[in-house]
VMD Tcl script that builds the backbone (N, CA, C; Angstrom):
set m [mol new atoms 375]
animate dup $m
set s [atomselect $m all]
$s set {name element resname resid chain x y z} {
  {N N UNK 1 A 112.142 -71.178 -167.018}
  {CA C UNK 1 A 111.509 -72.415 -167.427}
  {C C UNK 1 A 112.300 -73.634 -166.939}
  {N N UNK 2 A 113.838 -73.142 -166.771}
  {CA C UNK 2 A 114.548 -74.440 -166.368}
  {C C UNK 2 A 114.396 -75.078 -164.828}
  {N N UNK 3 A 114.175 -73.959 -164.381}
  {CA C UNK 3 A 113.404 -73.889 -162.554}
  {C C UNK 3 A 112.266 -74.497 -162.856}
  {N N UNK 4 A 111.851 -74.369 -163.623}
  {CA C UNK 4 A 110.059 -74.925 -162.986}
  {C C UNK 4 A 110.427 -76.533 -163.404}
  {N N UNK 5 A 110.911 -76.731 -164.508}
  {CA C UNK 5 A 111.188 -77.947 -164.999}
  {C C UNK 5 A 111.657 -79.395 -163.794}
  {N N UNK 6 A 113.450 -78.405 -163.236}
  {CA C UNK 6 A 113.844 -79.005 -162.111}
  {C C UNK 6 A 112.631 -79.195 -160.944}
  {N N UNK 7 A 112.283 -78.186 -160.646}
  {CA C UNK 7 A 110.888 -78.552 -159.394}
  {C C UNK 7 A 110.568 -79.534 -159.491}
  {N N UNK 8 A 109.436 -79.702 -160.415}
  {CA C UNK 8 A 108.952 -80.793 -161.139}
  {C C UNK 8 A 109.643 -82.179 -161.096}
  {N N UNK 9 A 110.620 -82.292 -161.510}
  {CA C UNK 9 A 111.389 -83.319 -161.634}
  {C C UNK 9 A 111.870 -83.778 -160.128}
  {N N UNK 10 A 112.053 -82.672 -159.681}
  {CA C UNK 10 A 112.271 -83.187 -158.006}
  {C C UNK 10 A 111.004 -83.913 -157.430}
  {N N UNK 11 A 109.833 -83.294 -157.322}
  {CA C UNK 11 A 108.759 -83.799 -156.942}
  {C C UNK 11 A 108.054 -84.773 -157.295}
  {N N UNK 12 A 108.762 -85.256 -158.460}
  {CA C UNK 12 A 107.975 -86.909 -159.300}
  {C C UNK 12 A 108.901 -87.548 -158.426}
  {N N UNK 13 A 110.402 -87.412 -158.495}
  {CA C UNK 13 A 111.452 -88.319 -158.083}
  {C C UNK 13 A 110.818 -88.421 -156.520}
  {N N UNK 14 A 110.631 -87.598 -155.511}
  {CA C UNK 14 A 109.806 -87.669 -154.538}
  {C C UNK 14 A 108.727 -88.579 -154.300}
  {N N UNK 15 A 107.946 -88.665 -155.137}
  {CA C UNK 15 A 106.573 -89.058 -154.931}
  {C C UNK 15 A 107.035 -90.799 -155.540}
  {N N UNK 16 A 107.853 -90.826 -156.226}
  {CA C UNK 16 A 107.893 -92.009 -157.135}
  {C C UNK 16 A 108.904 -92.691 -155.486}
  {N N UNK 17 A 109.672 -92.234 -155.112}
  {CA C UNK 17 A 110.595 -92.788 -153.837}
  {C C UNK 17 A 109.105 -93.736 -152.849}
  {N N UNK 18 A 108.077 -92.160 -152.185}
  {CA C UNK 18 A 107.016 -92.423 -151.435}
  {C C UNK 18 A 106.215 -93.497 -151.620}
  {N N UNK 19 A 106.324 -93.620 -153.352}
  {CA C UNK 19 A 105.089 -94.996 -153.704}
  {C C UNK 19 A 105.756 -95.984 -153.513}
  {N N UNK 20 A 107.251 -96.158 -153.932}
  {CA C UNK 20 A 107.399 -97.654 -153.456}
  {C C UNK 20 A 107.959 -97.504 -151.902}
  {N N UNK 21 A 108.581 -96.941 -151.494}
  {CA C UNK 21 A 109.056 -97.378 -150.198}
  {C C UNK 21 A 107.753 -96.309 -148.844}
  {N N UNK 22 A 106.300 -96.523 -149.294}
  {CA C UNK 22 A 105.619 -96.453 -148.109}
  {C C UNK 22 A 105.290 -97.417 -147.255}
  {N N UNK 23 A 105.669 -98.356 -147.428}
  {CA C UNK 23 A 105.349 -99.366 -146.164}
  {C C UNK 23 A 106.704 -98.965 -144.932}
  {N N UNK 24 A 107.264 -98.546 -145.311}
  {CA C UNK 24 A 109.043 -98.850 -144.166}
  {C C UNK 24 A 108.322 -97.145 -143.807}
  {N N UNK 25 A 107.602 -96.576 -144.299}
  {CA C UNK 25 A 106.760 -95.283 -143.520}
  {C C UNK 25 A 106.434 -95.383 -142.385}
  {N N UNK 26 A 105.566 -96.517 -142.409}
  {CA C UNK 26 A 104.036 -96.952 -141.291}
  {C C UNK 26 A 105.001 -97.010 -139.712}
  {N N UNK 27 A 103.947 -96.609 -138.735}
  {CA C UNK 27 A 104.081 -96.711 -137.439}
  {C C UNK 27 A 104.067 -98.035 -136.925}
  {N N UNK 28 A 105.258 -98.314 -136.216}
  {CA C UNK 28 A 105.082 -99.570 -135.663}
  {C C UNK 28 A 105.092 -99.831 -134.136}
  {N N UNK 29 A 103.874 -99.532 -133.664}
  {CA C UNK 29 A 103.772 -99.811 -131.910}
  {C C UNK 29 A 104.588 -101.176 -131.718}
  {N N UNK 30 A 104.786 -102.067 -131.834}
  {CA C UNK 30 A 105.590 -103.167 -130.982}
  {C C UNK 30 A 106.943 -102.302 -130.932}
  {N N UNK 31 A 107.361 -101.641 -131.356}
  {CA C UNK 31 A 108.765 -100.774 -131.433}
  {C C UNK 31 A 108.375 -99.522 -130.462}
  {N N UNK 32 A 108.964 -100.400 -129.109}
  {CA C UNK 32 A 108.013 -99.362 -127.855}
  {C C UNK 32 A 109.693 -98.841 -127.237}
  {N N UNK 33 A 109.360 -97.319 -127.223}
  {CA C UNK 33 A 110.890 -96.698 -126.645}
  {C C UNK 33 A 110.606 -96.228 -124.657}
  {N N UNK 34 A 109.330 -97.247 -124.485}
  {CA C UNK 34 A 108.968 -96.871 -123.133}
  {C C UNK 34 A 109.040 -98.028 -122.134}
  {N N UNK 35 A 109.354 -99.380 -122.886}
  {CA C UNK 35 A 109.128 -100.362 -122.013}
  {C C UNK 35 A 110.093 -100.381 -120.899}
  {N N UNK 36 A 109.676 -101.296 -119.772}
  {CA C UNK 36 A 110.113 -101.043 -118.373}
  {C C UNK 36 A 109.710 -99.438 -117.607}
  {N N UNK 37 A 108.929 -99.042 -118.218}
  {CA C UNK 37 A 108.732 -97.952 -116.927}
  {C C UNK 37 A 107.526 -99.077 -115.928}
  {N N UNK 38 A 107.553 -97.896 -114.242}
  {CA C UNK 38 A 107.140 -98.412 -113.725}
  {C C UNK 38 A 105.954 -97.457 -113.468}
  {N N UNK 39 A 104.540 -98.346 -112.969}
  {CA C UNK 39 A 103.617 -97.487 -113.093}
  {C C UNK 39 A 103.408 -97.099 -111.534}
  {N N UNK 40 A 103.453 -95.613 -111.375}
  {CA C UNK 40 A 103.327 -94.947 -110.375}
  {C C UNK 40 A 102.307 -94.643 -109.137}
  {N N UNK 41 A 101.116 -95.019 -110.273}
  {CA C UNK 41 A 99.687 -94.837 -109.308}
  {C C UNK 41 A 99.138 -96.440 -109.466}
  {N N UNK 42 A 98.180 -96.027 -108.377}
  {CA C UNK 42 A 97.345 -97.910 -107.943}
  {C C UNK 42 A 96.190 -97.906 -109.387}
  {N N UNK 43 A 95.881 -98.514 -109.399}
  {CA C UNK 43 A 94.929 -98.864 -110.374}
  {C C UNK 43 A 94.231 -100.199 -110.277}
  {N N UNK 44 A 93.267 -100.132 -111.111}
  {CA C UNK 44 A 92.081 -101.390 -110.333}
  {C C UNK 44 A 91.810 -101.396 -112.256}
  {N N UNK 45 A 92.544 -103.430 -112.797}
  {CA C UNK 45 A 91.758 -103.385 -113.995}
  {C C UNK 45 A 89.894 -103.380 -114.107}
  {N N UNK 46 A 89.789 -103.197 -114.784}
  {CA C UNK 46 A 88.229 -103.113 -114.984}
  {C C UNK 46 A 87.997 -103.814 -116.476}
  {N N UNK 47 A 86.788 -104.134 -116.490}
  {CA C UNK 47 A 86.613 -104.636 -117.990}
  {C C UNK 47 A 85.089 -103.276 -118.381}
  {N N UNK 48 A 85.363 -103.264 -119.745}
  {CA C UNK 48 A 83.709 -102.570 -120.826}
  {C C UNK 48 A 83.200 -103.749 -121.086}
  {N N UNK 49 A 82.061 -103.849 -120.661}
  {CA C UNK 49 A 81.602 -104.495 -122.053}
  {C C UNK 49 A 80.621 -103.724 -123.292}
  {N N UNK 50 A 80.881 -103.817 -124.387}
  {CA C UNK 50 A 80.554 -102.722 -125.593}
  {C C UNK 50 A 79.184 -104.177 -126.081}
  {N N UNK 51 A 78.770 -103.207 -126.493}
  {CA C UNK 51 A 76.921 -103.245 -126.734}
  {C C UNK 51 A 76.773 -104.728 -127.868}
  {N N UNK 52 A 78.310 -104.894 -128.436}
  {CA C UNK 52 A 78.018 -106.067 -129.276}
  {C C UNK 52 A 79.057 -107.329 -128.790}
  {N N UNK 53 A 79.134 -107.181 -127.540}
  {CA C UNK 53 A 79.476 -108.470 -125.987}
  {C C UNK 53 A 81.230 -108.475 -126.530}
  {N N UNK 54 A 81.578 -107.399 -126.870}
  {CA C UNK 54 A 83.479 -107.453 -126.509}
  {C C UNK 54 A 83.735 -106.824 -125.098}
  {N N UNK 55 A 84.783 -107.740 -124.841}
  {CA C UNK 55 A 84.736 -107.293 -123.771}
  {C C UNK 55 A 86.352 -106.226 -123.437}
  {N N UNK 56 A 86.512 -104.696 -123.335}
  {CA C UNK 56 A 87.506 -103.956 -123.443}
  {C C UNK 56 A 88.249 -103.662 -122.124}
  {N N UNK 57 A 89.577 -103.784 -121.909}
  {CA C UNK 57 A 90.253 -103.777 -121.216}
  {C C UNK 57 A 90.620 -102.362 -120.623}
  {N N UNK 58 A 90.529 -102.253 -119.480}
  {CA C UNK 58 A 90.923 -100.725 -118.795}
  {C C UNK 58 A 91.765 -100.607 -117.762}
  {N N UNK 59 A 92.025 -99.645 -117.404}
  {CA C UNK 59 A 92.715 -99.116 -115.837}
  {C C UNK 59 A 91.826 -98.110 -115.374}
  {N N UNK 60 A 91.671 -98.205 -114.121}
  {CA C UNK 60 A 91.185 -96.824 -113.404}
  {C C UNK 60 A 91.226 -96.973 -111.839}
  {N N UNK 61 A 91.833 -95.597 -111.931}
  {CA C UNK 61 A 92.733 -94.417 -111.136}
  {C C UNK 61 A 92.149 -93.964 -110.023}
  {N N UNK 62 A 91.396 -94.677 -108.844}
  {CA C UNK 62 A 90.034 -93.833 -108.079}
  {C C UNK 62 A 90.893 -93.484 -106.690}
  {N N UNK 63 A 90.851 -92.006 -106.792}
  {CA C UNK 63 A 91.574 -91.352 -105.862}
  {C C UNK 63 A 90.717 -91.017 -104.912}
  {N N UNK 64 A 89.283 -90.231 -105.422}
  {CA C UNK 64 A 88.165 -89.980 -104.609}
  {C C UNK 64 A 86.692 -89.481 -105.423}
  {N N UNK 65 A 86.671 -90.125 -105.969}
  {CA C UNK 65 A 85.266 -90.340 -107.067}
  {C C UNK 65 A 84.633 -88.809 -106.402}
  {N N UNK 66 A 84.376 -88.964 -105.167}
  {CA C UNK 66 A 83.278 -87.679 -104.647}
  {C C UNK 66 A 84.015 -86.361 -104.700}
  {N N UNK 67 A 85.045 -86.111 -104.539}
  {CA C UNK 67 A 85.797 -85.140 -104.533}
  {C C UNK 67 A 86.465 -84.428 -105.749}
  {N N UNK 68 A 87.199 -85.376 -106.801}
  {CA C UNK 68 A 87.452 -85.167 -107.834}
  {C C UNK 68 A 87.092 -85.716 -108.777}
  {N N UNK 69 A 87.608 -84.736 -110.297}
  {CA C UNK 69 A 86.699 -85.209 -111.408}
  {C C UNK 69 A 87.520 -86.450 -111.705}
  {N N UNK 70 A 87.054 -86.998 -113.169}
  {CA C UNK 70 A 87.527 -88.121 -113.595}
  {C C UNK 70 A 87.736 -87.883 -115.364}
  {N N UNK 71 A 88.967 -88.198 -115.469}
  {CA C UNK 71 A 89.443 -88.314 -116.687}
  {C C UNK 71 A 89.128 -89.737 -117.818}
  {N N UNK 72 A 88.638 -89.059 -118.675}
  {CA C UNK 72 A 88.375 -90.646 -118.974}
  {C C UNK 72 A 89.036 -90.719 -120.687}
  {N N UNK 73 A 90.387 -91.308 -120.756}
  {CA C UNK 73 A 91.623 -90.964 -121.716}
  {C C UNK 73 A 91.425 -92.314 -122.206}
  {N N UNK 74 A 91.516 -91.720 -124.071}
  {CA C UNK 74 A 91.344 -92.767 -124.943}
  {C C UNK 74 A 93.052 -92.284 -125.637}
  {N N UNK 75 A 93.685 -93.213 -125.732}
  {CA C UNK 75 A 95.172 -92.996 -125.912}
  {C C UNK 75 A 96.092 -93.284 -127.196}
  {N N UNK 76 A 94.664 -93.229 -128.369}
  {CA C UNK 76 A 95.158 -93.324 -129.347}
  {C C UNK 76 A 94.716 -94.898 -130.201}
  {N N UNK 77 A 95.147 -94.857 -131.499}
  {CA C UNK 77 A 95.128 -96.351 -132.187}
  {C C UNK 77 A 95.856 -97.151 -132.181}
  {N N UNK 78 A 96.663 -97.098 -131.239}
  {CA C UNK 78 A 98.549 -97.580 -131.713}
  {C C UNK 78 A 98.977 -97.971 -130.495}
  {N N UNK 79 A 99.266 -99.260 -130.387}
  {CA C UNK 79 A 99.623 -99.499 -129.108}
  {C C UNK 79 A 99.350 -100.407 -127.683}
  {N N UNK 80 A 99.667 -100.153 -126.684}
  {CA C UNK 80 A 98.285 -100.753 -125.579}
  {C C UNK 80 A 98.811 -100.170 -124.369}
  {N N UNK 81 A 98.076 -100.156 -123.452}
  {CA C UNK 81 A 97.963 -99.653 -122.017}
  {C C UNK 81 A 99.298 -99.621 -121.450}
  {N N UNK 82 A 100.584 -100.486 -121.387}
  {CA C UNK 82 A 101.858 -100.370 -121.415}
  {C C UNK 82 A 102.636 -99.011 -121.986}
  {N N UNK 83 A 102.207 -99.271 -122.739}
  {CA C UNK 83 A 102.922 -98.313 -123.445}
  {C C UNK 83 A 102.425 -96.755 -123.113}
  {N N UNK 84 A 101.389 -96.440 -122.226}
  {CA C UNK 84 A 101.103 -95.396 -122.249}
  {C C UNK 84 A 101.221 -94.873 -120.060}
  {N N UNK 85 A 102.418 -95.585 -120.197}
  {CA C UNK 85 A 102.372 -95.703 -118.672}
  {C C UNK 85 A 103.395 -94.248 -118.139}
  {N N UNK 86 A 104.399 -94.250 -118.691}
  {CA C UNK 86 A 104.883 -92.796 -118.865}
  {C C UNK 86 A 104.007 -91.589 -118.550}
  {N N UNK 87 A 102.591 -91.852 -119.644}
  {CA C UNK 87 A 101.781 -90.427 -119.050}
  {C C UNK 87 A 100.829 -90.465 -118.126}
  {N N UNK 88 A 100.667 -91.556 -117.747}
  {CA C UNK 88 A 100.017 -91.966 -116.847}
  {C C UNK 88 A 100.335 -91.675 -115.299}
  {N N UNK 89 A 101.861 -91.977 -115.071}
  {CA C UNK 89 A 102.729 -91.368 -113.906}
  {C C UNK 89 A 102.538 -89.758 -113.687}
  {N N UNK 90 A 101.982 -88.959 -114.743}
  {CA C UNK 90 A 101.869 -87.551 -114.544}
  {C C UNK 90 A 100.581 -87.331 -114.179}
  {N N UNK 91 A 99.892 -87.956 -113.712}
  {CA C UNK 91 A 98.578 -87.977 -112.781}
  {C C UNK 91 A 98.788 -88.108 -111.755}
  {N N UNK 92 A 99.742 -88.913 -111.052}
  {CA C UNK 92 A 99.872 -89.023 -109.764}
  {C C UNK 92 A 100.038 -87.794 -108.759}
  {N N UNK 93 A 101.002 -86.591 -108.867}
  {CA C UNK 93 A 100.073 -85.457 -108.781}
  {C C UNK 93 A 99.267 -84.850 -108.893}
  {N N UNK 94 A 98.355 -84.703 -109.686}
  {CA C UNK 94 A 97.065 -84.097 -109.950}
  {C C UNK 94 A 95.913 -84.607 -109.191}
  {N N UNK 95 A 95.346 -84.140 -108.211}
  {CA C UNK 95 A 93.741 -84.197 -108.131}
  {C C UNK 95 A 92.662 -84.875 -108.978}
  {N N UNK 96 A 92.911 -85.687 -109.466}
  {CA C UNK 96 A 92.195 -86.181 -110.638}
  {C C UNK 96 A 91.859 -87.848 -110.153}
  {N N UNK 97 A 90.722 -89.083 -110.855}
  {CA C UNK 97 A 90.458 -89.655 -111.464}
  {C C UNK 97 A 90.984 -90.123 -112.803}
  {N N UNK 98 A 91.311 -91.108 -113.019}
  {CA C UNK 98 A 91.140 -91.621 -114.437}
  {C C UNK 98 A 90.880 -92.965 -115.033}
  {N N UNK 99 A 90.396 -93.246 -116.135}
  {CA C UNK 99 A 90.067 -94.266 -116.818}
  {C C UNK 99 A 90.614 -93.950 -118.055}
  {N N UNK 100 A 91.199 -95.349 -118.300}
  {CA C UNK 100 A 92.283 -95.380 -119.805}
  {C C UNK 100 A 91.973 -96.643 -120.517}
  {N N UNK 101 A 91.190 -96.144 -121.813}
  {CA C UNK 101 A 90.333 -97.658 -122.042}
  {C C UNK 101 A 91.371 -98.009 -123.174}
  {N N UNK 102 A 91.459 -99.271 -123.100}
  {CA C UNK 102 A 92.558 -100.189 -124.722}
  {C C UNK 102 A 91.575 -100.056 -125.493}
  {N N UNK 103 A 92.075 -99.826 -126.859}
  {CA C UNK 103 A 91.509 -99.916 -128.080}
  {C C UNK 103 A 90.656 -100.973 -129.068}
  {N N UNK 104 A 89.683 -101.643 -129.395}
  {CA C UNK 104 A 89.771 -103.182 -129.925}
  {C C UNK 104 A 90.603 -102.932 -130.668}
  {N N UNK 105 A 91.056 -104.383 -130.556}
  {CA C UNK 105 A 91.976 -105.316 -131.402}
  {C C UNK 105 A 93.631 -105.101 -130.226}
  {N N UNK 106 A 93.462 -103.983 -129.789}
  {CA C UNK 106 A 95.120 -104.127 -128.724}
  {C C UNK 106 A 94.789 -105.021 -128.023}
  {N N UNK 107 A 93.808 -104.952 -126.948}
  {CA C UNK 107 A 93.375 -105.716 -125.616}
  {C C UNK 107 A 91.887 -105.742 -125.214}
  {N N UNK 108 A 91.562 -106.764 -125.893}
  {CA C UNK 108 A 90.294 -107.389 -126.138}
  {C C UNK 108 A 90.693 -108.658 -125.096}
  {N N UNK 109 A 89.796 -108.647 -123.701}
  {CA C UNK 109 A 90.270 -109.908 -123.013}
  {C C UNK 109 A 88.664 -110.526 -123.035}
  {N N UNK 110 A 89.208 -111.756 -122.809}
  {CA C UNK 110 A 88.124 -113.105 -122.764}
  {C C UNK 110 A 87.186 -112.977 -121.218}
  {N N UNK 111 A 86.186 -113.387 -121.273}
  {CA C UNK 111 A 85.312 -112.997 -119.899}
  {C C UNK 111 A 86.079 -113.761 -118.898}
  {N N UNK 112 A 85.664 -113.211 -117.909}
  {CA C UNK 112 A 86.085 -113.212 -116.311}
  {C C UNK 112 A 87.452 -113.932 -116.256}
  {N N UNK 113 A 88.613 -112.881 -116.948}
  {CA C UNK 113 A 89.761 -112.930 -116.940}
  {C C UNK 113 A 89.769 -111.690 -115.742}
  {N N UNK 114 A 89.098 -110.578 -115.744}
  {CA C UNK 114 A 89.385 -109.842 -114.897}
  {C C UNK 114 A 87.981 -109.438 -114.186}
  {N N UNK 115 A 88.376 -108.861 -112.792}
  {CA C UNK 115 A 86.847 -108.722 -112.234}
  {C C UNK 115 A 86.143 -107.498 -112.879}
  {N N UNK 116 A 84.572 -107.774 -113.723}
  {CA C UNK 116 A 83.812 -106.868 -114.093}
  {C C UNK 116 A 83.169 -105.999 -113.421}
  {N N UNK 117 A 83.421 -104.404 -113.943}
  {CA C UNK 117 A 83.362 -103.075 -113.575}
  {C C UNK 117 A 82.435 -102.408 -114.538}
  {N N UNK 118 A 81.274 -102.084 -114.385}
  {CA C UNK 118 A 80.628 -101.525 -115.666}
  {C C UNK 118 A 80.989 -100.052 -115.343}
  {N N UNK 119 A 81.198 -99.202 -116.236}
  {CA C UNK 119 A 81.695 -98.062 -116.599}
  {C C UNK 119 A 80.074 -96.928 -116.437}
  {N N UNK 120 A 79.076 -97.599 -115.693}
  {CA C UNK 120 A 78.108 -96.577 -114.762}
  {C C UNK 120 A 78.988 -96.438 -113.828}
  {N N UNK 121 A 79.372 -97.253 -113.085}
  {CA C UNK 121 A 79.997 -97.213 -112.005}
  {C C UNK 121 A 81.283 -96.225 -111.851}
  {N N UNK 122 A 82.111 -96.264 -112.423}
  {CA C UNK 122 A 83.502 -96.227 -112.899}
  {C C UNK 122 A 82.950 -94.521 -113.120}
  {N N UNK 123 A 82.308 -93.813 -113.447}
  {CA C UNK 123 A 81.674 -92.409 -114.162}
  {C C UNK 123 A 80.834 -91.891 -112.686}
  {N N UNK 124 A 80.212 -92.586 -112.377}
  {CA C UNK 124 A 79.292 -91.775 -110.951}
  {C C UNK 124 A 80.528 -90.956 -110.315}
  {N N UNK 125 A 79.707 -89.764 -110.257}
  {CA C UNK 125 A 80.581 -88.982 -108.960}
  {C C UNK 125 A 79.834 -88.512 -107.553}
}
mol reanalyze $m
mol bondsrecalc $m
mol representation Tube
mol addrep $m
């Protein structure tokens, strides 16, 4: 009974730690352990525009649209296109295509900041 007791008591003291100190938990993308890499392959920005006129920020990778497939990598909630340049360099071998779209709210750019690419295009093979 004195075991189950201690358990117990461990696991409030646990949970009671978790409730107040969950914020110093949370993920913090500006705390990037990748910055300064350099990006390896060419890339051409492109813009989305999504059905309710945002306009979403991309990269894509066109090695040979007719020949190979195309990857089309959503890279998570956390972050932005920088930061995901590391895995991005591991395409540059591969036979592949790709498109790597930013998330809203990372990189949401303002119109004809960059030249528009509609993503028919960007997908035809």
């Amino acid at each position: 009974m004195e075991l189950f007791i201690g358990i117990v008591a461990i696991y409030l003291i646990v949970l009671i730690f978790l409730f107040f100190f969950q914020r110093n938990l949370m993920y913090h993308p500006d705390e990037n352990n990748y910055s300064g890499d350099n990006l390896e392959v060419n890339i051409e920005k492109v813009t989305i525009k999504t059905t309710d006129n945002i306009n979403l920020l991309g990269w894509f990778h066109n090695k040979n649209l007719k020949s190979y497939k195309t990857i089309v990598y959503f890279h998570g909630n956390a972050g932005t296109l920088e930061n995901r340049i590391h895995k991005l360099n591991h395409f540059k071998d591969m036979d592949v295509n790709f498109l790597i779209i930013a998330w809203r709210g990372f990189r949401v750019i303002k119109e004809n900041q960059v030249r528009r690419v509609f993503i028919q295009m960007v997908l035809v093979q």
